[in-house]
C-alpha positions as CSV (number, residue, x, y, z in Angstrom):
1,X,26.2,54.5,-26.4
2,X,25.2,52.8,-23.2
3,X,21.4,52.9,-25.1
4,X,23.2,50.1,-27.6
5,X,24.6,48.5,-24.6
6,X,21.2,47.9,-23.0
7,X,19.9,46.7,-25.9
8,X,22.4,44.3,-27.1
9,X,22.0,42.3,-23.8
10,X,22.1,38.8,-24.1
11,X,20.4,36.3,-21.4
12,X,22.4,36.1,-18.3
13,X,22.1,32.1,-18.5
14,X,24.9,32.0,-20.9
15,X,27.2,34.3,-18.9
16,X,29.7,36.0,-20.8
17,X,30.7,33.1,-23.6
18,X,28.7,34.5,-26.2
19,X,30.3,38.4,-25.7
20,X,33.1,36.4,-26.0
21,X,32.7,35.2,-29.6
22,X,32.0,38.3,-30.9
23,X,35.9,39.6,-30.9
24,X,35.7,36.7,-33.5
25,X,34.2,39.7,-36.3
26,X,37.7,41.1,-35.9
27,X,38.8,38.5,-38.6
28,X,36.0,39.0,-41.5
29,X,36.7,42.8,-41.1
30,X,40.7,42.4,-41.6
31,X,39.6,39.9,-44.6
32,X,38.6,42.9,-46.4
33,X,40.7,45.6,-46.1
34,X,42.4,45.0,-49.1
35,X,39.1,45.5,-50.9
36,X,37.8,48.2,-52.4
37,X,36.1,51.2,-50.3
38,X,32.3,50.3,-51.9
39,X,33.2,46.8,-51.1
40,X,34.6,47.6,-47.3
41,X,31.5,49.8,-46.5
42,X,29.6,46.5,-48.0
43,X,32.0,44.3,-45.6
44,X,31.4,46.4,-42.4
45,X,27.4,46.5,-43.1
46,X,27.0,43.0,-43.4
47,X,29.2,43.2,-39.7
48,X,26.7,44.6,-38.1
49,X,23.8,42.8,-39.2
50,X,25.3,39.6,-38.7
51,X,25.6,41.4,-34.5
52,X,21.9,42.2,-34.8
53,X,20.6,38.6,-35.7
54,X,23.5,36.9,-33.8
55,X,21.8,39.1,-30.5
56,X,18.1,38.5,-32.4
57,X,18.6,34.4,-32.4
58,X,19.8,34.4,-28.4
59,X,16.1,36.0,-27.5
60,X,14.1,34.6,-30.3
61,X,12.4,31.2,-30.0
62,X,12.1,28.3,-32.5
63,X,9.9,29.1,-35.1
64,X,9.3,31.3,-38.7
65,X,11.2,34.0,-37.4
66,X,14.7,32.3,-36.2
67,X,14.1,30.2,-39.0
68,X,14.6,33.7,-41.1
69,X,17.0,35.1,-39.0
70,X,19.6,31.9,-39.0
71,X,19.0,31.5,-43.0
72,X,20.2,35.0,-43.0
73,X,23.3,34.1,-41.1
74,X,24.4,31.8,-43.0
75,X,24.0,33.7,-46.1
76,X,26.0,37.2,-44.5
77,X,29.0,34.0,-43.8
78,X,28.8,32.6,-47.7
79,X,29.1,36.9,-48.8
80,X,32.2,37.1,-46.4
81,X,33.6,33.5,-47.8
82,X,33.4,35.5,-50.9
83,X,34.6,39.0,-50.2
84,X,37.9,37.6,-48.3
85,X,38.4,34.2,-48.5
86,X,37.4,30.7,-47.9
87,X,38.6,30.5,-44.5
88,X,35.8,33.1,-43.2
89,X,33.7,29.8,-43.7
90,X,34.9,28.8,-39.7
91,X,32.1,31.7,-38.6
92,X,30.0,28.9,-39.4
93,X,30.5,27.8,-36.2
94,X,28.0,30.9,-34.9
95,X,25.6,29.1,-36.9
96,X,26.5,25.4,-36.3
97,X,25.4,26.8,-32.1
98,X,22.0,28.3,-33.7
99,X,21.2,24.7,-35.8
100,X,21.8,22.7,-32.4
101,X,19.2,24.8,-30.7
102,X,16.1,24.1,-32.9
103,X,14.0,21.7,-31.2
104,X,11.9,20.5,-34.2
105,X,13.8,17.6,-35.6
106,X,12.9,17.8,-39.4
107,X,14.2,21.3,-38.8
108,X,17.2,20.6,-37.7
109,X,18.1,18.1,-40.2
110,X,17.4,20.9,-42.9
111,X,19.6,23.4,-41.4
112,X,22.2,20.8,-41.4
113,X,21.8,19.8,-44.8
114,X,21.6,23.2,-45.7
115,X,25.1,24.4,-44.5
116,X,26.5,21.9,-45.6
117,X,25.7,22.0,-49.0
118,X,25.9,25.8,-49.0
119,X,29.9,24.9,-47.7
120,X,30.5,22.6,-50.3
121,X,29.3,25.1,-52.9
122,X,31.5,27.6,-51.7
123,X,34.4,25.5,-51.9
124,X,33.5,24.4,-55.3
125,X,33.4,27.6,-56.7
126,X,37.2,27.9,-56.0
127,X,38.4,24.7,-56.3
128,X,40.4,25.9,-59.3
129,X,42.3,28.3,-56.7
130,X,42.8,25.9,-53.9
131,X,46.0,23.4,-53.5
132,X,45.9,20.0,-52.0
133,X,47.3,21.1,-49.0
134,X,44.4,23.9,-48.6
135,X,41.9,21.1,-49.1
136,X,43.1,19.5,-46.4
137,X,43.3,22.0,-44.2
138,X,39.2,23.2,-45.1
139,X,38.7,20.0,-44.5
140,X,38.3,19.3,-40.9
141,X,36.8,22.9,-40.6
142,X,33.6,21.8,-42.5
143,X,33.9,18.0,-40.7
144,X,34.2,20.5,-37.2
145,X,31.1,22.4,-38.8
146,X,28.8,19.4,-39.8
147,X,29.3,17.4,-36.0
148,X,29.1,21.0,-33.9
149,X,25.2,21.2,-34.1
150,X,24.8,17.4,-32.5
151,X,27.3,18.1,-29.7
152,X,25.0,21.4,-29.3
153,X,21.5,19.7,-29.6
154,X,22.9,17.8,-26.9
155,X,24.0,20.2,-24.5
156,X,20.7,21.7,-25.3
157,X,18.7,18.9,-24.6
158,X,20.7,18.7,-20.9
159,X,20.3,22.3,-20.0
160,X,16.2,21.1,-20.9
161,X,16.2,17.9,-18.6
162,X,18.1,19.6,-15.9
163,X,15.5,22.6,-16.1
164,X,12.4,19.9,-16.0
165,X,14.3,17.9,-13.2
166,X,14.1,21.1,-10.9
167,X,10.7,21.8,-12.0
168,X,9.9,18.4,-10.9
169,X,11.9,18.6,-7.6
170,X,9.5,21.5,-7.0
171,X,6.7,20.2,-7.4
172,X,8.2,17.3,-5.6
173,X,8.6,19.2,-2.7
174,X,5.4,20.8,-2.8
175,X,3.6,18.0,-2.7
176,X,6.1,16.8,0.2
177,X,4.9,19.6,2.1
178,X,1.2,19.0,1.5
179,X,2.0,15.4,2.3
180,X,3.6,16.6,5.6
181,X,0.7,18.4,6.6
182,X,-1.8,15.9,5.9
183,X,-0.2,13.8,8.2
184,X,0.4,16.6,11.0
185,X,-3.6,16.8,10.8
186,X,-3.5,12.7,10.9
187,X,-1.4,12.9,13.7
188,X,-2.7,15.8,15.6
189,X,-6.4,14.3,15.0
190,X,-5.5,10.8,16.0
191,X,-3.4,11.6,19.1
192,X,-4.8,15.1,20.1
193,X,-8.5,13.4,19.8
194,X,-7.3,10.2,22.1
195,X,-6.5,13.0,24.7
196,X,-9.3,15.2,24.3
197,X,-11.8,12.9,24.9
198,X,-10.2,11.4,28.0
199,X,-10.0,14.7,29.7
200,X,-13.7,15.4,28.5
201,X,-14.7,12.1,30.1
202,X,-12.7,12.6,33.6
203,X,-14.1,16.7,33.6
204,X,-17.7,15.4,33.1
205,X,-16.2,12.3,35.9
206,X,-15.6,15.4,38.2
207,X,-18.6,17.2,37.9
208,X,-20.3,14.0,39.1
209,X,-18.2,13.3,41.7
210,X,-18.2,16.6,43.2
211,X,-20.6,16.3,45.9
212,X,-20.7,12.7,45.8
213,X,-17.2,11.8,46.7
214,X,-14.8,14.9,46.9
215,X,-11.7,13.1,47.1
216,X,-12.0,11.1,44.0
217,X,-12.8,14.0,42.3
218,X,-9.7,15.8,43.3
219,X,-7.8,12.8,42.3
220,X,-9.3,12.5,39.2
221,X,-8.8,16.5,38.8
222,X,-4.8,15.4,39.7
223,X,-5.2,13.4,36.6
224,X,-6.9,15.5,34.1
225,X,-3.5,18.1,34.6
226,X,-1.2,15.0,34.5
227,X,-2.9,14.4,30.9
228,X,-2.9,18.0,29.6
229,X,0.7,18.0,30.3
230,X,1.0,14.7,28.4
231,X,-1.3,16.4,25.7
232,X,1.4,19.0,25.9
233,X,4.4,16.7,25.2
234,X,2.6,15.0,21.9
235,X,1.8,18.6,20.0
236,X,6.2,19.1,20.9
237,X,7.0,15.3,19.4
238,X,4.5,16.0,16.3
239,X,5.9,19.0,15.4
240,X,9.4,17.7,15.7
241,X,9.0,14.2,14.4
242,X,6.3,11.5,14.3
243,X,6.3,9.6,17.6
244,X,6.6,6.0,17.8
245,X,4.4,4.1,19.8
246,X,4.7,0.4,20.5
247,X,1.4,-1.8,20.7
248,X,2.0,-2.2,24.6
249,X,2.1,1.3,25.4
250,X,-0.6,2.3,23.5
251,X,-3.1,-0.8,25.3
252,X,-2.0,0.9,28.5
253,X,-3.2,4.2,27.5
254,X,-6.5,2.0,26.0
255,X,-7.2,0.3,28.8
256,X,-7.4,3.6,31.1
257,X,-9.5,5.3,29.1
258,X,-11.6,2.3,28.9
259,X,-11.7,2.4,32.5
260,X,-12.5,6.0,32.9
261,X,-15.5,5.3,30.2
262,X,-16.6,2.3,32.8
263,X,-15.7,-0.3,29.5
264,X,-14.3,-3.6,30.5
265,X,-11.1,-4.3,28.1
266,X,-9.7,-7.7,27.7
267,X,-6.3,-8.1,25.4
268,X,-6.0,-11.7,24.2
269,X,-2.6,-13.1,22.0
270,X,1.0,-11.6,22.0
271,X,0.8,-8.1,23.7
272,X,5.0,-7.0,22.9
273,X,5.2,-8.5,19.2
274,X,8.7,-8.6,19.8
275,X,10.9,-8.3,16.1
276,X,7.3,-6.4,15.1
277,X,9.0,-3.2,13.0
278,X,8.2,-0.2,15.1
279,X,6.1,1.5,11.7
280,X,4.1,-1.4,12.1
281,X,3.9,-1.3,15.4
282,X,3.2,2.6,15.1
283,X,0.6,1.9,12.8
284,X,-1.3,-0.6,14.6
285,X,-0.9,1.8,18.1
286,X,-2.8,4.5,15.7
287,X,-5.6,2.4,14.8
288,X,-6.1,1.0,18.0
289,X,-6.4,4.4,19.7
290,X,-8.8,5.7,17.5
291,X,-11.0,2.5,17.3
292,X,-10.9,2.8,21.0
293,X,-11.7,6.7,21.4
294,X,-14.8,6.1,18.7
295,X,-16.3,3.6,21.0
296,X,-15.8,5.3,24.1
297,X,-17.7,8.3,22.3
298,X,-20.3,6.3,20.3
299,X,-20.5,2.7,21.3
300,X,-22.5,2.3,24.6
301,X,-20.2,-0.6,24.8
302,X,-20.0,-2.8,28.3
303,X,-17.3,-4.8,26.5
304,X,-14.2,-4.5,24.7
305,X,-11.6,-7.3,23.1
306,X,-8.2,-6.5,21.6
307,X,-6.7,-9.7,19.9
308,X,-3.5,-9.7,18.6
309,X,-2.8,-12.5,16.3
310,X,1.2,-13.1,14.9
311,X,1.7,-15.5,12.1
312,X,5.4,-15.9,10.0
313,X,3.9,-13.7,7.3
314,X,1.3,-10.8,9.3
315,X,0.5,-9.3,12.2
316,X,-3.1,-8.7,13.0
317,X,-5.0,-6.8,15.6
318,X,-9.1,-7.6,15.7
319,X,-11.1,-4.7,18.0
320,X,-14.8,-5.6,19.6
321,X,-17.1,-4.2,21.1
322,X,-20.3,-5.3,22.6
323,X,-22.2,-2.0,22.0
324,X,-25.4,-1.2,20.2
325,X,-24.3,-1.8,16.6
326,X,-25.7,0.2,13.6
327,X,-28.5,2.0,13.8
328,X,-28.6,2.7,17.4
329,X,-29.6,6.4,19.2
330,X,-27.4,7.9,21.8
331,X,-30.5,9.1,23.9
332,X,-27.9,10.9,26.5
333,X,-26.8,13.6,23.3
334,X,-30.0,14.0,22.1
335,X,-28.0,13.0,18.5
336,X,-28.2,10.4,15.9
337,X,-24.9,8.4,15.8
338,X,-24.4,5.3,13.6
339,X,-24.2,3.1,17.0
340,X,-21.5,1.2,17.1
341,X,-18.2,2.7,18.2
342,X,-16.0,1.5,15.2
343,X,-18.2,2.1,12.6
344,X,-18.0,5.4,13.6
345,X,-14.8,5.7,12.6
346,X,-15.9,5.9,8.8
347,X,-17.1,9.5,9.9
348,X,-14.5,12.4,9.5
349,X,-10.6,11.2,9.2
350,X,-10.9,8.1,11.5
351,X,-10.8,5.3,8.9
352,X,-9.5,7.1,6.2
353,X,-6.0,8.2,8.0
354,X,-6.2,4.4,9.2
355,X,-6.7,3.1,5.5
356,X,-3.9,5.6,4.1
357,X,-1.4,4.5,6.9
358,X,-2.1,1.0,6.2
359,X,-1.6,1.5,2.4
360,X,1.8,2.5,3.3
361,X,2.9,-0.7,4.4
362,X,0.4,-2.8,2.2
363,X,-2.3,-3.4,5.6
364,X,-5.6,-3.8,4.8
365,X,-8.8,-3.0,7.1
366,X,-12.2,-5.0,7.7
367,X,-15.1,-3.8,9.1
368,X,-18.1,-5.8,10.3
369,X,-21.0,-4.3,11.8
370,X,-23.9,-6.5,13.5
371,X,-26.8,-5.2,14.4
372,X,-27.8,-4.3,18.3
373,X,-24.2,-7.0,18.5
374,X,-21.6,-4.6,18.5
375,X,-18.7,-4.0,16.2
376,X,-15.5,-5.8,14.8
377,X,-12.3,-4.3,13.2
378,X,-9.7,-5.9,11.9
379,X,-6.5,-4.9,10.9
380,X,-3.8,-6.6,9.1
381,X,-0.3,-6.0,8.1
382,X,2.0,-8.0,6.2
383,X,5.5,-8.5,7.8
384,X,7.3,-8.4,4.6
385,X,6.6,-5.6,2.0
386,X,6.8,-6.4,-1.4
387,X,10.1,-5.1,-3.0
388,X,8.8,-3.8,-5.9
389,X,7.2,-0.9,-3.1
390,X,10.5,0.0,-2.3
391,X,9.7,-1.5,0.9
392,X,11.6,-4.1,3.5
393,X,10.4,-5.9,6.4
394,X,7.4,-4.2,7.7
């Protein structure tokens, strides 16, 4: 016994409706106990293979074989309709669930057609038995039977979308993950890196100044910890949340670094950008401090020129240097490098993390190298987003 009972599980997504609608078999069974024993044994066979396919059509899927397997309800409910009565026709409703589940529309409209003409039949064969008043009553039994499969198709079609939505939502969510880590490595490699190469340049500043001049040395030592520590305090803001830095903060940091890499810096235009959106703002802090950490690295610069430039519609930041420009050697390394500072930012995740931030608020970079003259970078940002990008003031 509990061998049937395993196997006549049906899927736990339906819960327990469809056990439920088997106590409906009670009625076919009482419908024939007037009949003849041959004609009972007939009555309770047909019983238990209308349970088989009923459990059969819950695992099957669409195709030949639930095709078969629902043709063969409806016939076991037409034998019933005949054995003990007409009103044996409402187990069409088992089947009117079954049509609503075929995906394939031509299908579908077959079934339909199909039990209903098969109903109509039925009915016609005892029309010479049947009052008015039982015509009326079959009547909204078959009406009940013909609409059932739409409201089912529908329900269907719901239980589909709601299963795609959360597959999408996944994969929504993955790709918010992978989207969250790229930007961790964005973040990590564009702040970490500022950081890293100004405690590289005041360590090698140290070793220099060791014998030279002891007490600049231990204040630029003093330094170096006060930097680690700030190091220290960006990996905690990354991992909690994306820090947001405001053009004048970040030129401070600029300009030290600079300093420590003996660059003059000059900042020309509207340093605050007051009612500047701090994204934008962020943004633009982001591509100045890698623009400035690539030319401290690479450059050879003497010179360096921030200009910010506000108009009603943008915000622009222009970066130059006066340093070797493409094609120049970094004799000191022993290396190749491409010269220039900010062309060197086309190497690694420099200019592409600064051209994916900028998409996301529609700024657009330019870069123009000049021979043995240095380097220019541009960067400008709109101060209004289009609304079609979901966006608002920049």
């Amino acid at each position: 016994m509990k061998n049937v009972a395993t196997w006549f599980r049906l899927p736990k997504r339906y819960g327990m409706l469809p056990y439920i609608f088997l106590l409906y078999l009670i009625f076919p069974i009482l419908s024939i106990q007037d009949l003849s024993i041959e004609l009972q044994t007939a009555g309770y066979a047909l019983v238990i293979v209308f349970a088989v396919i009923y459990r059969q059509l819950y695992w099957c899927a669409n195709g030949r074989t639930y095709n078969l397997l629902l043709l063969g309800m409806m016939l076991i409910i037409a034998a019933f309709a005949q054995l003990g009565g007409l009103y044996n026709l409402y187990l069409g409703f088992f089947t009117a669930t079954f049509i609503g589940g075929i995906c394939d529309k031509k299908t579908f409209k077959r079934f339909l057609a199909l039990s209903g003409i098969l109903m109509v039949t039925i009915i016609a064969l005892h029309l010479n038995e049947l009052s008015p008043a039982d015509l009326i009553s079959l009547f909204p039994i078959v009406m009940v039977l013909l609409l059932l499969p739409f409201g089912m198709r529908s329900v269907n079609r719901q239980i589909e979308l709601r299963q795609q939505l959360a597959a999408a939502n996944e994969q929504i969510g993955e790709l918010m993950k992978k989207e969250e880590r790229l930007r961790i490595a964005r973040d990590l490699h564009d702040t970490l890196g500022h950081t890293l190469s100004l405690i590289t340049l005041k360590s090698q500043l140290v070793e220099r100044l060791a014998f030279k001049s002891p007490e600049r040395a231990q204040h630029e030592a003093r330094e170096i910890q006060e930097t680690s520590r700030a190091a220290l305090r960006q990996v905690r803001e990354l991992v909690s949340e994306m820090r947001a830095i405001k053009v004048s903060e970040e030129l401070i940091e600029a300009r030290e670094m600079l300093r420590t890499a003996e660059i003059a810096m000059r900042v020309e235009g509207e340093q605050a950008l007051e009612g500047v959106a701090e994204l934008t703002q962020n943004v633009l802090s982001l591509c100045l401090k890698e623009a400035v950490t690539n030319i401290v690295k690479h450059s050879r610069a003497q010179n360096c020129t921030v200009t910010l430039r506000r108009s009603d519609s943008e915000v622009e930041m222009k970066i130059e240097d006066d340093g070797v420009g493409p094609g120049g050697k970094d004799v000191g390394k022993q290396e190749k490098t491409d010269g220039s500072g900010l062309e060197n930012v086309g190497g690694g995740n420099g200019l592409q993390g600064m051209r994916e931030r900028l998409a996301l608020i529609e700024g657009t970079l330019h870069l123009t190298a000049r021979q043995g003259r240095g380097t220019e970078l541009s960067v400008t940002i709109p101060l209004v987003v289009r609304s079609h990008q979901g966006g608002g003031i920049a």
